[in-house]
N, C-alpha and C positions, 0 to 999 in steps of 0.2 A: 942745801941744794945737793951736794954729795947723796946726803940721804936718802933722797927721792931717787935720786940715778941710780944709789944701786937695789934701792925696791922694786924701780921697771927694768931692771936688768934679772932680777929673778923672776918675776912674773910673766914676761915675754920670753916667747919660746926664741923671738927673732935676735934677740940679744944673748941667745944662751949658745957658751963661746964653744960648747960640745957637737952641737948641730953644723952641718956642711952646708954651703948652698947645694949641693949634690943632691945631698938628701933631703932637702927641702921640696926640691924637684920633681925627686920620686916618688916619693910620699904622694904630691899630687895626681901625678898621671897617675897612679895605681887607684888613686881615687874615681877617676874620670872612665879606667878603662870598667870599674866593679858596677860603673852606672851602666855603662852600653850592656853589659852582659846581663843586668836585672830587667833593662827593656825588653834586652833581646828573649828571653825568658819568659817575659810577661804577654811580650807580643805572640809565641807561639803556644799559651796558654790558652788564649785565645780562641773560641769557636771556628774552621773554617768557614762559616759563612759570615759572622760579621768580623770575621778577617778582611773578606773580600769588597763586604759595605764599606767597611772605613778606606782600604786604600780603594773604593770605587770614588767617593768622598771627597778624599784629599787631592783625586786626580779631577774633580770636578772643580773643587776649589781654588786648584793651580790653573788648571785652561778654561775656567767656567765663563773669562768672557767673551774667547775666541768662540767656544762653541755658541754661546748663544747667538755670536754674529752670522756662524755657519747655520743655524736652524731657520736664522730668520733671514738670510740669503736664499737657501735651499726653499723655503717654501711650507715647512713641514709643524706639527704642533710642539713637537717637544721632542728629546733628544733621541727616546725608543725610536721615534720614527725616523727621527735622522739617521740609526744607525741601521732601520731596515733600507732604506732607499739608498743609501751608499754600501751596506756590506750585501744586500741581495743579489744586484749583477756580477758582482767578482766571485759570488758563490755558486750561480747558474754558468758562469763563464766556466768556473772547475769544472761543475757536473759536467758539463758539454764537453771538455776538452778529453774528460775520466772515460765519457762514450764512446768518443771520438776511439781514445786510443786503445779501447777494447774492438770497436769494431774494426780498425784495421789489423788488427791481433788475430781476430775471429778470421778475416779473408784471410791472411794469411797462411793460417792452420788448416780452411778450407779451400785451398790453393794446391796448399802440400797434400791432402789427401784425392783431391783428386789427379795429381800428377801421379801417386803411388796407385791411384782405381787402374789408370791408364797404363800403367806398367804392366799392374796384374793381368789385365786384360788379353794385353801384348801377350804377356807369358803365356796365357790361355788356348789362343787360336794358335799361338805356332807349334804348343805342343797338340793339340788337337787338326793342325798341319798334319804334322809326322803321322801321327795317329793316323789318320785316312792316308794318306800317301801309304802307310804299312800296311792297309787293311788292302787297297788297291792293289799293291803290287803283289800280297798274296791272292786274290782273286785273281789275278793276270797270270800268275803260277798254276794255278789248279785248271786256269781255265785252257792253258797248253797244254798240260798232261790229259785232260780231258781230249783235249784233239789229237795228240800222239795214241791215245789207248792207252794210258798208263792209272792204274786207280792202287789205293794205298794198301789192297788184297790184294793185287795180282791181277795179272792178263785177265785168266780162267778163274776167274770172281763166279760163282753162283748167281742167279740171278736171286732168288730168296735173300742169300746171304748179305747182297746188296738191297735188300728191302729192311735188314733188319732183325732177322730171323736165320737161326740154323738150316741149310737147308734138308729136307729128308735123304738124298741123295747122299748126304755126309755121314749119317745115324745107319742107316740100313742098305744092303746091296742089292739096288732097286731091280736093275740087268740080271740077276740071278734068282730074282721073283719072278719074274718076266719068262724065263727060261725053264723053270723046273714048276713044276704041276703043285702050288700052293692054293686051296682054297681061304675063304674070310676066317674060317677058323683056325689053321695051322696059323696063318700068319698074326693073328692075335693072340695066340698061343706064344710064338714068336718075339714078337712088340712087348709082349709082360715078363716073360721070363726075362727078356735082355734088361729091361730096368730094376728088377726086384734084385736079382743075382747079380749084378754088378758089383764090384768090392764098393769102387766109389759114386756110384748114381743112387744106390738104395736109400741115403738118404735123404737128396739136392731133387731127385724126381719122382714125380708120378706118372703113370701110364694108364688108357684105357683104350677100348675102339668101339665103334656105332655102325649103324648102319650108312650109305649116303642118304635115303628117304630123311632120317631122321636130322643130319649135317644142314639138309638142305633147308627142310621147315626154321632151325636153328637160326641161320644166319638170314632167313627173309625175316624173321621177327627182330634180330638184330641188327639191320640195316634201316629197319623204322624207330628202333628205341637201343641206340650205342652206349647209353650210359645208365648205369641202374646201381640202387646199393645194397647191401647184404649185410646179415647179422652174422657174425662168428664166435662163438662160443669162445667165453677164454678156460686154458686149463689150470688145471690143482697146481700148484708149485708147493708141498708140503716142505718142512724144513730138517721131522725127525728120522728117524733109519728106524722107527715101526710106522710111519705112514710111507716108506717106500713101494706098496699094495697099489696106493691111491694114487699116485704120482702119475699124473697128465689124463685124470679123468675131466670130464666134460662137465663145466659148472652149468649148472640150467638158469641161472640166474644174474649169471652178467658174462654182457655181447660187447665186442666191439665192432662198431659199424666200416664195412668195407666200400669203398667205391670201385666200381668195375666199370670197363671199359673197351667198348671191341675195335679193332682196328682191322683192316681187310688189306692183303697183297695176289698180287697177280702169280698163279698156281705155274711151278716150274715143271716143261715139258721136254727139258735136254735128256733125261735119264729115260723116255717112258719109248716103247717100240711105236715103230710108225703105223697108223694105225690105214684098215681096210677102207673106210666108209669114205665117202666120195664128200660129202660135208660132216666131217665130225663135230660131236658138240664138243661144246667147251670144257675145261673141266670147272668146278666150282673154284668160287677162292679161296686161297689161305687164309683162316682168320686167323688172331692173336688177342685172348682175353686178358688185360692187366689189370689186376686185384692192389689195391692200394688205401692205407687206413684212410677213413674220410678224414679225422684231423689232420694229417700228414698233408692231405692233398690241398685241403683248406689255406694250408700256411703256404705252402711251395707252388702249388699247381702242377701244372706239367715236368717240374722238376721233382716231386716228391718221388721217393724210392718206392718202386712196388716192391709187393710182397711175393707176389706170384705172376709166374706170367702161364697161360694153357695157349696151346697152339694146335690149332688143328689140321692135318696132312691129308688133303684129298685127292693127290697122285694116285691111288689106285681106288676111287670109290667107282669108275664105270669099268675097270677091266676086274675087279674083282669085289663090285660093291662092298667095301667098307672105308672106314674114315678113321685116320691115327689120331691119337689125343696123346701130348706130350705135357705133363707141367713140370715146369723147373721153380724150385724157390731159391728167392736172393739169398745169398750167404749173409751173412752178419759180419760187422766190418766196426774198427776200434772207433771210429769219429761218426758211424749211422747208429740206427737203434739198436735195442738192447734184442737180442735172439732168445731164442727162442730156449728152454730150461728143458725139456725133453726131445730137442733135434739139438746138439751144441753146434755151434757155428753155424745157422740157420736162421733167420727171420719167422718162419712158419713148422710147425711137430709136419708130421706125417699126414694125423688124424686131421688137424685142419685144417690139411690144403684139399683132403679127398672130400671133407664139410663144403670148403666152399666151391669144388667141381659139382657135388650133388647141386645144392644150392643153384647154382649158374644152369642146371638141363630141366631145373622142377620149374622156372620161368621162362626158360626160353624155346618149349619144348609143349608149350600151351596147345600149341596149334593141333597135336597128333591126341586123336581120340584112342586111348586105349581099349581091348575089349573088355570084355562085362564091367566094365564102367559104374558103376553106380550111381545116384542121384546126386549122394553128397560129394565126392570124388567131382562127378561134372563142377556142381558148383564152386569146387574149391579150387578146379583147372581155371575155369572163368575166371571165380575170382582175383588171380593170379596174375593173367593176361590184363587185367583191367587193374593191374599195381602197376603192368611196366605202362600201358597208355596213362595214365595219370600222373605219374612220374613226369614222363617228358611232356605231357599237354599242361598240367594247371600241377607244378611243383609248390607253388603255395597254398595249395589246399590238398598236399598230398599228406597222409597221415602215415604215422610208425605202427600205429595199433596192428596186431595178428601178423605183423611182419614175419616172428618168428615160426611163428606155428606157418603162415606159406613155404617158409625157404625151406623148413623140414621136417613137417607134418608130423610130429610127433616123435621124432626118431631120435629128439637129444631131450 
């Protein structure tokens, strides 16, 4: 018996007097925890989709008889549709609620912007208040100094000068024409030397004089056709010091087109003696022709900068039948265009403000028959007069063709 007892005391680990219950213990649990960790292991080994079959599975097999009592309550075939029918309105409830609180999102946003539309607004008219209220009260200003006599020239303002225009009375000593025995040709003589000789006008002006017959045909033709255009020759601008020869000759073969335009003022008679005649006639009027590139006018209109302005003085066309002609060119200025490479400081040379003076008497000058006239000469007058009627009547069917060879027959 002894014998037997201590053969299962070696063979049992339970009787082996080295082991603890301690570690009998441990031994276990480290058994039990090495299984959960092979599950767990095995479990995310696993595909996730028949991850999610099996625990779909086991959660069917856990409430598989509650649900069935809920399909067959609810009314429906099988469990898909049980779970459209209960999970569809709590999903339609979110969307609506999701809408909901966008579109009260949305009013608000368009709340606030039209309370800031309303602001600006606000800001708007009261500065545009002010605005007119300033504009008012400077019209209320000017329009007492206008009833006191007060103008921003002075009392003894010219009347030219307040058209617009230099007036002759300022240029030449009208009262000392008047008084010493000048015929049309001293005082043309006169009128040219005072612009050529000038230090500073020789080269901002040009001068000529006409007859009044001529003045007069002039300005009946331009009071029927006030706007007309013109070709002007551009000049050489070479760059070396041996084409210095060639420097501001005449290209024959590129124009830039000029727009012209006549404007008319009422002829000043403060300076002139009082005259014999029991009804005197009138005198003619001031005109004022303004020369201005047609692109420039194109962009700007009435603001574009002319290039030339000619004016014509007909204060003494009946006590001495002739008629002054004054042209002034614009200077040239850092923020306008580029001037002129053979006048500096100038818009326009010399050469082509007397171009486009010629130019302005070969059309508007149609009307006076020269003698011995010619045949082609006639035709080429006509021709002329019926570029400014065509001009002003039917401009879209006005053509450029022979423009040049009109405005100067050959001469450039």
């Amino acid at each position: 018996m002894s014998a037997t007892l201590t053969r299962l005391s070696i063979r049992s680990p339970i009787f082996n007097p080295r082991l603890s219950v301690s570690t009998i213990v441990q031994r276990s649990l480290c058994t039990t925890q090495i299984r959960r960790d092979v599950l767990s292991e095995l479990e995310n080994q696993l595909h996730p989709r028949e991850l999610i079959e099996r625990k779909r599975k086991e959660f069917e097999e856990k409430y598989g008889d509650k649900l069935n009592k809920k399909v067959k309550s609810e009314g429906v075939k099988d469990l898909d549709s049980l779970k459209l029918k209960v999970l569809a309105p709590s999903v339609k409830a979110a969307l609506k609620a999701k809408k909901a609180k966008e579109a009260a999102a949305a009013e608000v946003h368009l709340e606030e912007e039209e309370k800031q539309f309303r602001e600006d607004v606000k800001g708007q008219q009261s500065a545009s208040e002010k605005l007119s209220d300033a504009v008012e009260r400077r019209l209320k200003e000017r329009e007492i100094k206008k009833r006191q006599g007060i103008s921003a020239s002075g009392e003894n303002q010219a009347e030219g000068d307040r058209a617009g225009i230099k007036p002759l009375s300022s240029i030449i000593n009208l009262p000392l024409i008047h008084l010493t025995p000048h015929d049309a040709n001293a005082i043309s003589q006169i009128w040219t030397a005072y612009h050529t000789s000038h230090p500073t006008l020789s080269n901002s002006f040009l001068s000529a004089t006409l007859p009044t017959a001529v003045y007069k045909s002039m300005i009946s033709i331009a009071k029927q056709n006030p706007f007309f255009v013109l070709p002007l020759p551009r000049l050489t601008e070479p760059t070396g010091e041996t084409q210095e020869a060639k420097k501001g000759e005449v290209k024959t073969d590129e124009y830039e087109m000029f727009y012209l335009q006549w404007i008319f003022h009422p002829t000043s008679t403060a300076s002139l003696p009082p005259s014999d005649a029991t009804n005197p006639e009138p005198l003619p009027l001031t005109s004022s022709v303004i020369f201005t590139p047609l692109e420039e006018f194109k962009k700007q209109g009435e603001w574009a900068q002319p290039y030339l302005v000619l004016t014509h003085y007909p204060e003494l066309s009946q006590s001495h039948d002739i008629v002054l002609m004054r042209g002034e060119i614009s200077p040239a200025s850092a923020s306008g265009p580029i001037g002129s490479t053979t006048n500096p400081g100038f818009l326009l040379s010399q050469q082509q403000a007397q171009l486009l003076a010629l130019a302005l008497q070969r059309f508007y000058c149609t009307s006076i028959e020269p003698q011995n006239e010619s045949e082609k000469q006639k035709q080429d007058r006509l021709s002329r007069a019926s570029a400014l009627v065509s001009f002003r009547e039917r401009p879209e069917e006005w053509s450029w063709e022979g423009l040049v060879e009109k405005a100067y027959g050959g001469l450039v």
